[in-house]
Gaussian input, Z-matrix of N, CA and C with variables (Angstrom, degrees):
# hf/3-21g

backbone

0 1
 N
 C     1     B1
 C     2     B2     1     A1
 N     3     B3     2     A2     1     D1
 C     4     B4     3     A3     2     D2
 C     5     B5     4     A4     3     D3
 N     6     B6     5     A5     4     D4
 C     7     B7     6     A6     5     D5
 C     8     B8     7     A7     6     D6
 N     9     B9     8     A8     7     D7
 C    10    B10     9     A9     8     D8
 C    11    B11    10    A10     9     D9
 N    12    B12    11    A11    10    D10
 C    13    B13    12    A12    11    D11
 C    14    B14    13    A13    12    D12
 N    15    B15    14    A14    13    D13
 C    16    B16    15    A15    14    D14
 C    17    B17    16    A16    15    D15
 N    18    B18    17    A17    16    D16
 C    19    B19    18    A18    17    D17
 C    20    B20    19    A19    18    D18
 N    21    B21    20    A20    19    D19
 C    22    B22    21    A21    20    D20
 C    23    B23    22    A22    21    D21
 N    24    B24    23    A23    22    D22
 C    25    B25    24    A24    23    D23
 C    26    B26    25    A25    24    D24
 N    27    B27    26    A26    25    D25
 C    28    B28    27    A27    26    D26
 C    29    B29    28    A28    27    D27
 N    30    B30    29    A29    28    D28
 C    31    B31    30    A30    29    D29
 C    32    B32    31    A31    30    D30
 N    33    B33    32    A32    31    D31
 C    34    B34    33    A33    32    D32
 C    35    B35    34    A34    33    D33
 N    36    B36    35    A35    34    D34
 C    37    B37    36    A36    35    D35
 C    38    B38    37    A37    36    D36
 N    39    B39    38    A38    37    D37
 C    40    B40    39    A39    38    D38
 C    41    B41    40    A40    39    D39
 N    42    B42    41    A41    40    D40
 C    43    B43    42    A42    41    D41
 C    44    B44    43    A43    42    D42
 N    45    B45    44    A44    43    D43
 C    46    B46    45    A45    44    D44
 C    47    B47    46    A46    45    D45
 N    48    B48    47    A47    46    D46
 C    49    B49    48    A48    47    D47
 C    50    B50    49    A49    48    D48
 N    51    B51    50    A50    49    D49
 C    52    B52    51    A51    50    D50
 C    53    B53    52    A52    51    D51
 N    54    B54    53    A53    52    D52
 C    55    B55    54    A54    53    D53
 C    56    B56    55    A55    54    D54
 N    57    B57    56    A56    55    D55
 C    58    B58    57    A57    56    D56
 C    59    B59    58    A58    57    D57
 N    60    B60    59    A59    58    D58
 C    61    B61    60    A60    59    D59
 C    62    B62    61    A61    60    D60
 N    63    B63    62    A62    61    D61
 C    64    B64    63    A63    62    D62
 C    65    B65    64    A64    63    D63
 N    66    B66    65    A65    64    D64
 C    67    B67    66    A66    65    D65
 C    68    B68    67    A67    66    D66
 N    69    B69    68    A68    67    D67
 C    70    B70    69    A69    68    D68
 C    71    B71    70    A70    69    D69
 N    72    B72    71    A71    70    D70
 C    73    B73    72    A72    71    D71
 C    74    B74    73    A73    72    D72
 N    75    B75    74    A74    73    D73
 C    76    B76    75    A75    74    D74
 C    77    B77    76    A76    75    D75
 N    78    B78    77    A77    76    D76
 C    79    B79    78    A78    77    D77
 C    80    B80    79    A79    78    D78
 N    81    B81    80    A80    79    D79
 C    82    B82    81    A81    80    D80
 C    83    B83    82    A82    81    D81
 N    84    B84    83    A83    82    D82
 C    85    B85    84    A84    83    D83
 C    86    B86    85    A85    84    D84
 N    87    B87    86    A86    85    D85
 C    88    B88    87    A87    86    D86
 C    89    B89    88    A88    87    D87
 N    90    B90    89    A89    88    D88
 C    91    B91    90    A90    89    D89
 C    92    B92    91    A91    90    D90
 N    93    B93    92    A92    91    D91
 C    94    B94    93    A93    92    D92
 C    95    B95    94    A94    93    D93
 N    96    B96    95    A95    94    D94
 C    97    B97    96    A96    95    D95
 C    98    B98    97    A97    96    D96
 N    99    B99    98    A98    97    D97
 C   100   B100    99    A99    98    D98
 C   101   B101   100   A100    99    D99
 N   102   B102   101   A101   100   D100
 C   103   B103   102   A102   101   D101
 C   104   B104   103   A103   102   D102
 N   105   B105   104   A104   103   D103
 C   106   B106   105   A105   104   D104
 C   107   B107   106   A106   105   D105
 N   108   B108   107   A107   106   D106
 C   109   B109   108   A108   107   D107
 C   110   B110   109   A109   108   D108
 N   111   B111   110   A110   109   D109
 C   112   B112   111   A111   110   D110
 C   113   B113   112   A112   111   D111
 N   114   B114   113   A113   112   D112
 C   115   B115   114   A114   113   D113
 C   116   B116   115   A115   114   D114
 N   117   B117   116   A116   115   D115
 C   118   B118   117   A117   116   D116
 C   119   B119   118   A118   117   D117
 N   120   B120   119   A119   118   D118
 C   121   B121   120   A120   119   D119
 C   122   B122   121   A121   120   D120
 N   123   B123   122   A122   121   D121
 C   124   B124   123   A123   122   D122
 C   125   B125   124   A124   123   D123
 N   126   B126   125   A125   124   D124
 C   127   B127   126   A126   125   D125
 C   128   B128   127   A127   126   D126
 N   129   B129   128   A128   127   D127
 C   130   B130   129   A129   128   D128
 C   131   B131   130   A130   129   D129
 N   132   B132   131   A131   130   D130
 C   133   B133   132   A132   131   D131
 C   134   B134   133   A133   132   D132
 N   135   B135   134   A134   133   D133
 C   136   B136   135   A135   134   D134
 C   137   B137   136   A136   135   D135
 N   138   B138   137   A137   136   D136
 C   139   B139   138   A138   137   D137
 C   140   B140   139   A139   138   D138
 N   141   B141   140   A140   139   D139
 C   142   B142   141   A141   140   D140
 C   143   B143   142   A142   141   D141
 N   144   B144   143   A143   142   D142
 C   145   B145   144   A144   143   D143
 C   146   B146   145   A145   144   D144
 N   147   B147   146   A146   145   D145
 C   148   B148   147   A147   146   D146
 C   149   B149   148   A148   147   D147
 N   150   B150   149   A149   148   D148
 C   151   B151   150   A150   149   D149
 C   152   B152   151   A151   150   D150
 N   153   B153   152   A152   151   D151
 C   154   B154   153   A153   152   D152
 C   155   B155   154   A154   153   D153
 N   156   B156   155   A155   154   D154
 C   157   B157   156   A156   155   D155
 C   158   B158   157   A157   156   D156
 N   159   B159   158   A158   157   D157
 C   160   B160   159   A159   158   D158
 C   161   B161   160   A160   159   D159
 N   162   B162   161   A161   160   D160
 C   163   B163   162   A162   161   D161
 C   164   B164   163   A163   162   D162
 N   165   B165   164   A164   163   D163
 C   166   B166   165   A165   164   D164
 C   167   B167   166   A166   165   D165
 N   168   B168   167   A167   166   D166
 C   169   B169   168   A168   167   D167
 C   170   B170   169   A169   168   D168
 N   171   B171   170   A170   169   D169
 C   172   B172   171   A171   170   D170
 C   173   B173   172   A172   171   D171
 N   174   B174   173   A173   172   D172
 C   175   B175   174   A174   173   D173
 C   176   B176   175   A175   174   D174
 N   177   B177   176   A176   175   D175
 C   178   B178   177   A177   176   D176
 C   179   B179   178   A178   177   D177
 N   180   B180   179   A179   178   D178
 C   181   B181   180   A180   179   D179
 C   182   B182   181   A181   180   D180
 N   183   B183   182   A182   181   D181
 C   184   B184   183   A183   182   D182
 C   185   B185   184   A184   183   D183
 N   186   B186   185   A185   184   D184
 C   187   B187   186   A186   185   D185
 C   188   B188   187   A187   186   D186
 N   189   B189   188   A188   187   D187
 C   190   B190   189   A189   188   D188
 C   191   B191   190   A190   189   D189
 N   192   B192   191   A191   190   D190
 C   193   B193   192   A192   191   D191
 C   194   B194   193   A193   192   D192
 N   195   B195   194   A194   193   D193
 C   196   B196   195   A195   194   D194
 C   197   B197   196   A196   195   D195
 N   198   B198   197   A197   196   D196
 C   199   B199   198   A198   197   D197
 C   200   B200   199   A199   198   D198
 N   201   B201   200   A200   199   D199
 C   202   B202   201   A201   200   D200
 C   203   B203   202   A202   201   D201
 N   204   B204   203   A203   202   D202
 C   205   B205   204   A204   203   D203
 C   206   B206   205   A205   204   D204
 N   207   B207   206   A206   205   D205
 C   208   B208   207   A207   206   D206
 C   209   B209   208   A208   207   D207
 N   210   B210   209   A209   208   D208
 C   211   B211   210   A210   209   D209
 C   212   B212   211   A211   210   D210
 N   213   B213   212   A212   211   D211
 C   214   B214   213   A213   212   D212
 C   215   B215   214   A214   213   D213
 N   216   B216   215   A215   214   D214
 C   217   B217   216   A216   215   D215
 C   218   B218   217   A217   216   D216
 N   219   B219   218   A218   217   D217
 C   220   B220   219   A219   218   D218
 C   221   B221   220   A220   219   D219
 N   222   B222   221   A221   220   D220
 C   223   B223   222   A222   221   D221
 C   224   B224   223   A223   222   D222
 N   225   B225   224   A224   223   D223
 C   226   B226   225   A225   224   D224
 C   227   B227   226   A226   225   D225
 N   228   B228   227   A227   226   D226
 C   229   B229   228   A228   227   D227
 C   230   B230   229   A229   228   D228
 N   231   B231   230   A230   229   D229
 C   232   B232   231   A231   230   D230
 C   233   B233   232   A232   231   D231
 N   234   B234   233   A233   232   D232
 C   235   B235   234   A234   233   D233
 C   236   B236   235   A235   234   D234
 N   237   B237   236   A236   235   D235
 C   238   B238   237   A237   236   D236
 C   239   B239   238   A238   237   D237
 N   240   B240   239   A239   238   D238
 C   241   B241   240   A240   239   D239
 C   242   B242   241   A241   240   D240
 N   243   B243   242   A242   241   D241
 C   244   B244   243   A243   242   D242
 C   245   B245   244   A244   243   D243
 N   246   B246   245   A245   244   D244
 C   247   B247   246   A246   245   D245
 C   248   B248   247   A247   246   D246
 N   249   B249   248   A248   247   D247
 C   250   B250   249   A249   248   D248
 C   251   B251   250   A250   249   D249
 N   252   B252   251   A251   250   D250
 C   253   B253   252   A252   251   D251
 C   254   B254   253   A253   252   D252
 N   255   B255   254   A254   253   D253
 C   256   B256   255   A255   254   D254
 C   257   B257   256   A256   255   D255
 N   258   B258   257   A257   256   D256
 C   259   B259   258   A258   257   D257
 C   260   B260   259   A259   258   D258
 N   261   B261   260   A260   259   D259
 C   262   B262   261   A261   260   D260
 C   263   B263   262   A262   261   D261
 N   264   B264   263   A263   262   D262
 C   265   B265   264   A264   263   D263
 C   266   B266   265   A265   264   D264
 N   267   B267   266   A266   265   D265
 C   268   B268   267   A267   266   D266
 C   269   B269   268   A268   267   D267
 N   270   B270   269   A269   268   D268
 C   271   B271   270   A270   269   D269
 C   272   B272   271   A271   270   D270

   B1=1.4529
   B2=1.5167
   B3=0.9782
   B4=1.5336
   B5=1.1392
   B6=1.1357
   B7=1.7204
   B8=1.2945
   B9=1.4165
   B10=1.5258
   B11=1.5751
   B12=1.6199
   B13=1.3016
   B14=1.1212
   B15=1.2153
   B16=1.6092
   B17=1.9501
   B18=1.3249
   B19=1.8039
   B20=1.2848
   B21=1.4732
   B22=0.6803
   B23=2.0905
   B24=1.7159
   B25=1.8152
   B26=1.6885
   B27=1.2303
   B28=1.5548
   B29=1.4484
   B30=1.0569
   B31=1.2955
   B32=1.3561
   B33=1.2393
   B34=1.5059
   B35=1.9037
   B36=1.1924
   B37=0.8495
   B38=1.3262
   B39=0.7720
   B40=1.8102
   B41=1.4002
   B42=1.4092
   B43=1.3634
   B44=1.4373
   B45=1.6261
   B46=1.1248
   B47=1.6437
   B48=1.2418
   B49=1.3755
   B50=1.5640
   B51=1.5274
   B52=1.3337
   B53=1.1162
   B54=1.2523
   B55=1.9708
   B56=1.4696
   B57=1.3538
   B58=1.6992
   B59=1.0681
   B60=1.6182
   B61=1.0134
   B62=1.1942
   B63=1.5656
   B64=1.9175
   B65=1.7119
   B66=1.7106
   B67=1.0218
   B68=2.0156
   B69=1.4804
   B70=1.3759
   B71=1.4466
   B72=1.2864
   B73=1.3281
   B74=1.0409
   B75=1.4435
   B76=0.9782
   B77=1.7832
   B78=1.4505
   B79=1.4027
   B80=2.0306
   B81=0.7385
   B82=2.0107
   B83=1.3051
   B84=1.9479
   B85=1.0470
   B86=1.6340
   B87=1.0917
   B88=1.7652
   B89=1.7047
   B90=1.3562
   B91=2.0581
   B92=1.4699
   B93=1.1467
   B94=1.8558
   B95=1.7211
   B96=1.5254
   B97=1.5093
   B98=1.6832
   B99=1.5117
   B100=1.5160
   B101=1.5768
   B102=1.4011
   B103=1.6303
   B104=1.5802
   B105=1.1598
   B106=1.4985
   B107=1.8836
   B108=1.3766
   B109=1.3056
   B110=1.9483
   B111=1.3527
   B112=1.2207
   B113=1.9312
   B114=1.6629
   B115=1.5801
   B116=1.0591
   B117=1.9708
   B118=1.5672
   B119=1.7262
   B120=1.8142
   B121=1.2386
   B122=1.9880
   B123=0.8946
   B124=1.4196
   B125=2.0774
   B126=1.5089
   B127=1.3842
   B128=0.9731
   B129=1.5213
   B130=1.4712
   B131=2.0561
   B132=1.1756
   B133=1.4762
   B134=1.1240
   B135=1.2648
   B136=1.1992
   B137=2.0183
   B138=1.0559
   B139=1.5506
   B140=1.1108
   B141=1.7446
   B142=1.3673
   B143=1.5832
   B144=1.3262
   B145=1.8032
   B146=2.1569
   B147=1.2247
   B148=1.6013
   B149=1.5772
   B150=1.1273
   B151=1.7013
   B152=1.5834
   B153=1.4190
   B154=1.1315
   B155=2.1583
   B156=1.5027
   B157=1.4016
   B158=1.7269
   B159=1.7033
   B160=1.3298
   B161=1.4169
   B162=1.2910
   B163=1.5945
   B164=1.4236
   B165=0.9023
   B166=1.3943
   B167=1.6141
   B168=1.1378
   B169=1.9197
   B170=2.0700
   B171=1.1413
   B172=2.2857
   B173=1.6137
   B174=1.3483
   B175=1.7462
   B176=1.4424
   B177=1.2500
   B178=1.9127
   B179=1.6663
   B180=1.3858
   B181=1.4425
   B182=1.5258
   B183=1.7274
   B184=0.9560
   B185=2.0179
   B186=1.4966
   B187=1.1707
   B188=1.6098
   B189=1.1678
   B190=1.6346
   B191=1.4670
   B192=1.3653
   B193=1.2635
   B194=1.3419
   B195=1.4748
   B196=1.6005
   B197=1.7379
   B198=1.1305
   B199=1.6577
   B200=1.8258
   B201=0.8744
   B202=1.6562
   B203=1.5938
   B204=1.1266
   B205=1.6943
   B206=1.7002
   B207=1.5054
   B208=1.2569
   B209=1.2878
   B210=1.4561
   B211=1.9395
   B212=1.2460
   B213=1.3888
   B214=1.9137
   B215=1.3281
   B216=1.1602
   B217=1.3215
   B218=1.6053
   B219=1.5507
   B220=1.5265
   B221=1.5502
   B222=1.3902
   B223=1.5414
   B224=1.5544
   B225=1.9423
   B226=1.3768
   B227=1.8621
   B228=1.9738
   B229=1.0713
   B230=1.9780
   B231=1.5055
   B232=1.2812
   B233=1.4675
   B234=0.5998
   B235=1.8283
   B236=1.5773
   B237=1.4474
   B238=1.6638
   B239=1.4423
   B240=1.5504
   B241=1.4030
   B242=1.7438
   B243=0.9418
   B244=2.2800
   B245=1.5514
   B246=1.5867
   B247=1.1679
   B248=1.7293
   B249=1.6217
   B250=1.2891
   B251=1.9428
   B252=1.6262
   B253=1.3738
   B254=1.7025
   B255=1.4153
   B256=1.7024
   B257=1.1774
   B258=1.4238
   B259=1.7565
   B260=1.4546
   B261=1.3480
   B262=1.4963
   B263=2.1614
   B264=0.8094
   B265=1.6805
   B266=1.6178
   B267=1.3831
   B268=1.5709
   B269=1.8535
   B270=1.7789
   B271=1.5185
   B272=1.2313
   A1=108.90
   A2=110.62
   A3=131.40
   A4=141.39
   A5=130.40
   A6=133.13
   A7=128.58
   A8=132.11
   A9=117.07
   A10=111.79
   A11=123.49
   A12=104.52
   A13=135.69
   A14=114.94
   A15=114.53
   A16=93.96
   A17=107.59
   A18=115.24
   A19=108.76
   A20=135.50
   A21=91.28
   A22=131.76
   A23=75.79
   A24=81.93
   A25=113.75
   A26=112.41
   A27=119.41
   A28=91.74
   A29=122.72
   A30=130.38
   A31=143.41
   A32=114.71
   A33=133.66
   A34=101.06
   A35=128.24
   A36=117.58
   A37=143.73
   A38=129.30
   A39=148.53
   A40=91.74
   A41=119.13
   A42=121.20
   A43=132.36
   A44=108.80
   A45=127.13
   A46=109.43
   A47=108.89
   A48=108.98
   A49=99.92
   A50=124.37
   A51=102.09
   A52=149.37
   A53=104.24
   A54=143.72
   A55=83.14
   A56=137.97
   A57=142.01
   A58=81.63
   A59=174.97
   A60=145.46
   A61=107.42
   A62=111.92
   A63=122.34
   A64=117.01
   A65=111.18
   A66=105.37
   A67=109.93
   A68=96.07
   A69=95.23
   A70=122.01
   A71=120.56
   A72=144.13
   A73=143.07
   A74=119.72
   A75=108.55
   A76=108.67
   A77=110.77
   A78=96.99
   A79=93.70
   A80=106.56
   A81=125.91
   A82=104.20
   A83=105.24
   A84=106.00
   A85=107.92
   A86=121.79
   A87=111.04
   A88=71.91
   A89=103.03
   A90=132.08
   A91=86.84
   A92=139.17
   A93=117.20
   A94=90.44
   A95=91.84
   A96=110.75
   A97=130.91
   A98=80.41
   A99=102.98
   A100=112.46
   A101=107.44
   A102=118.30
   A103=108.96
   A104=114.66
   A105=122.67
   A106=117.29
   A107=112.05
   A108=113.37
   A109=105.55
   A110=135.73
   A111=140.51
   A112=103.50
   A113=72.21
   A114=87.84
   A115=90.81
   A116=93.48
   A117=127.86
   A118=117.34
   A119=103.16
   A120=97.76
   A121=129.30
   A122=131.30
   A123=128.05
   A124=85.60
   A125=95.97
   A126=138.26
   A127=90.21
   A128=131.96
   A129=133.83
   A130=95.75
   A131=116.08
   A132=138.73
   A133=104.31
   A134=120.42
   A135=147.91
   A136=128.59
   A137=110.18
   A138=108.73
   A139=108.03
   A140=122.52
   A141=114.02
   A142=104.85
   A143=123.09
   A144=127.12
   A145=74.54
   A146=94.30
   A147=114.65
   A148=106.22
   A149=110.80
   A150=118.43
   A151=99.44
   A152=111.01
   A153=147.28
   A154=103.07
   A155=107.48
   A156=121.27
   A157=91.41
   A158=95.56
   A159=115.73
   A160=115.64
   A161=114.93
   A162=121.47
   A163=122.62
   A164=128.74
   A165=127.52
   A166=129.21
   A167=112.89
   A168=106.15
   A169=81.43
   A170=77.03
   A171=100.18
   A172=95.63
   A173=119.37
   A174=112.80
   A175=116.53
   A176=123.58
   A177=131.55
   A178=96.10
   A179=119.28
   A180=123.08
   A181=98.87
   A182=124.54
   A183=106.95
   A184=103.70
   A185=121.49
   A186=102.62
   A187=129.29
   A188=109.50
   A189=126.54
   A190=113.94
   A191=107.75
   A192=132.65
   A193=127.36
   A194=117.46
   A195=125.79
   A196=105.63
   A197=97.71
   A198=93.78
   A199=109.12
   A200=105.73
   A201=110.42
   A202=136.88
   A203=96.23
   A204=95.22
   A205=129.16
   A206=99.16
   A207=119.47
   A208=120.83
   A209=123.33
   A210=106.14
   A211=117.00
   A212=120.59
   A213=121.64
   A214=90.80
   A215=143.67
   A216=133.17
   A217=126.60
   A218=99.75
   A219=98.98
   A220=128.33
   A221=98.18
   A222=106.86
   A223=108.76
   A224=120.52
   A225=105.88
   A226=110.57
   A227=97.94
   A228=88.09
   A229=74.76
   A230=117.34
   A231=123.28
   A232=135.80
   A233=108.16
   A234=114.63
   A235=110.68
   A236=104.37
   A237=130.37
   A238=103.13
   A239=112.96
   A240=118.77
   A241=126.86
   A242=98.97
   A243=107.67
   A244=94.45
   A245=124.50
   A246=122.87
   A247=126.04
   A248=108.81
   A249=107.75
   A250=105.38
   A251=101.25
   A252=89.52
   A253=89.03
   A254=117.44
   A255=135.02
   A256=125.56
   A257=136.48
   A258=150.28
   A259=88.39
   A260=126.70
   A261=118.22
   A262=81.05
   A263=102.84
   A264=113.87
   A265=128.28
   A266=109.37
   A267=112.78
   A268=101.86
   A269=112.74
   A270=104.06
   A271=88.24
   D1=156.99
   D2=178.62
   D3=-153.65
   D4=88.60
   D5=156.85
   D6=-7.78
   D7=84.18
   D8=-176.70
   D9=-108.66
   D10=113.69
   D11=166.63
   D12=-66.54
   D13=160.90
   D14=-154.03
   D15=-159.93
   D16=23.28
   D17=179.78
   D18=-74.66
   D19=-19.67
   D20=167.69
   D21=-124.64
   D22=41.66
   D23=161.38
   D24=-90.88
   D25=11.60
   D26=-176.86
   D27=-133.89
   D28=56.13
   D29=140.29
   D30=-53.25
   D31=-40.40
   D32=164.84
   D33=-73.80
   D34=-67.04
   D35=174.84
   D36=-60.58
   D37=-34.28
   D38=102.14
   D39=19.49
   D40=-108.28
   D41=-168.86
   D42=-82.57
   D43=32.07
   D44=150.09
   D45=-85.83
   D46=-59.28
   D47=-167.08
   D48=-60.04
   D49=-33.90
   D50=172.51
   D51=-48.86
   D52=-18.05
   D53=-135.14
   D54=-112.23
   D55=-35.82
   D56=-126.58
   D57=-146.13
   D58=-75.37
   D59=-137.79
   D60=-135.93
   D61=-177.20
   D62=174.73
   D63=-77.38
   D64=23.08
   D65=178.19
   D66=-91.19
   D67=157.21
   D68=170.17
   D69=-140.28
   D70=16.84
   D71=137.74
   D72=-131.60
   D73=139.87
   D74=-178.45
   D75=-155.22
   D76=141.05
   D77=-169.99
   D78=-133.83
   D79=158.46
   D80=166.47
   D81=-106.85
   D82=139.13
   D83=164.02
   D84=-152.23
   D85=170.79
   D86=-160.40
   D87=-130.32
   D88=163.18
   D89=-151.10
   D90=-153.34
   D91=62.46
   D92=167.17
   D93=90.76
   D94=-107.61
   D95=-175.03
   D96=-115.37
   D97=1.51
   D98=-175.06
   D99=-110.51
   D100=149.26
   D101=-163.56
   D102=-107.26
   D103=133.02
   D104=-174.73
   D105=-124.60
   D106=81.05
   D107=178.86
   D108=-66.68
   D109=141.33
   D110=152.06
   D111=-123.06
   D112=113.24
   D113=157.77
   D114=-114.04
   D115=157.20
   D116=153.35
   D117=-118.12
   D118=117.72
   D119=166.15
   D120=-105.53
   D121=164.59
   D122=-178.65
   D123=-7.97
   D124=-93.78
   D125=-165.36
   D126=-36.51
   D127=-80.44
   D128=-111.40
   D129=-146.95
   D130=153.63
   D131=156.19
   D132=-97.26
   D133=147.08
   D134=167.63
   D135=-124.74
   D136=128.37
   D137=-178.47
   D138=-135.69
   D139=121.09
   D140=175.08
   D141=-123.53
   D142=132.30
   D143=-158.04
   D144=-123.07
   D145=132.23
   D146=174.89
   D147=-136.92
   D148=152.80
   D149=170.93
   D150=-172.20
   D151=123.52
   D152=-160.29
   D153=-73.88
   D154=-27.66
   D155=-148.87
   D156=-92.99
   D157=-66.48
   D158=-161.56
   D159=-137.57
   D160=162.09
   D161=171.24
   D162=-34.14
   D163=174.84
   D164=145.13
   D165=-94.02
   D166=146.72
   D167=-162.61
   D168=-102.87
   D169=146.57
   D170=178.29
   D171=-67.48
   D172=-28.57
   D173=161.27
   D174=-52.43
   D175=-54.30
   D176=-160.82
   D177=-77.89
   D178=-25.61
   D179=-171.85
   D180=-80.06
   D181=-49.84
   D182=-165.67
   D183=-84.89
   D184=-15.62
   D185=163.27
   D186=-56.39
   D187=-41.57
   D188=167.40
   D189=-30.53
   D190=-69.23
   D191=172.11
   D192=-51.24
   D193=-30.93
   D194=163.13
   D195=-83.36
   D196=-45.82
   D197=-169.54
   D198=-69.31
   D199=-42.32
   D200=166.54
   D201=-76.53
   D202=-47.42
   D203=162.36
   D204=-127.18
   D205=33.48
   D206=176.53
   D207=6.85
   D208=-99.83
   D209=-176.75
   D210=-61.61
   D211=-21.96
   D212=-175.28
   D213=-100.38
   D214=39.91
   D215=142.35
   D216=-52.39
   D217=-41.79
   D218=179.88
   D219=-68.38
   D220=-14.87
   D221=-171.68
   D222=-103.53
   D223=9.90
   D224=165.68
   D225=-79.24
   D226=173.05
   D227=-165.74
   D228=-103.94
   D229=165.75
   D230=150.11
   D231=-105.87
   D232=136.07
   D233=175.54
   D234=-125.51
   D235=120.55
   D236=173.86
   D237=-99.24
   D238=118.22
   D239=144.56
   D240=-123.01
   D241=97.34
   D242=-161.75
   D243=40.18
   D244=-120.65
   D245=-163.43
   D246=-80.74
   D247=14.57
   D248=174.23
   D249=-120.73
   D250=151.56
   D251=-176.67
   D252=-138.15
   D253=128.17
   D254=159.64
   D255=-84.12
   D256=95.19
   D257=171.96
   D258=-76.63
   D259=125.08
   D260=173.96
   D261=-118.43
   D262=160.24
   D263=168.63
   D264=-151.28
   D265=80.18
   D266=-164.62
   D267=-47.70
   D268=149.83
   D269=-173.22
   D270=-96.12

């Protein structure tokens, strides 16, 4: 598996949401076929893994989760809804 950025074909959107909320990062990344926004707010990280086709497998979640928030991986919380999945990680 592999992480590919892809931030900045969401450029416009990107710096809308900056413009519009208390976020101050934010990066895109494509999973195969599946899309992985990470925001960072003051408080809290955020990870949302989407795929349009199929579920997500508890493998791609926990790669996500190492490759992005590496040692505080263990302490995000997850949330599954069918093809969307939420890593929230208080800082």
């Amino acid at each position: 598996m592999q992480l590919i950025d892809v931030t900045n074909s969401y450029s416009r959107m990107i710096q809308h949401e900056l413009v519009k909320s208390p976020v101050h990062f934010i990066k895109v990344y494509t999973l195969g076929n599946s899309k992985v926004v990470y925001k960072k707010k003051h408080a809290f990280s955020e990870i949302v893994i989407s795929n349009k086709i199929r579920r997500i497998t508890p493998k791609e979640i926990e790669f996500v989760k190492t490759k992005l928030l590496k040692d505080r991986a263990d302490a995000a919380t997850v949330t599954t809804q069918g093809n969307l999945v939420e890593i929230n990680l208080e800082n």
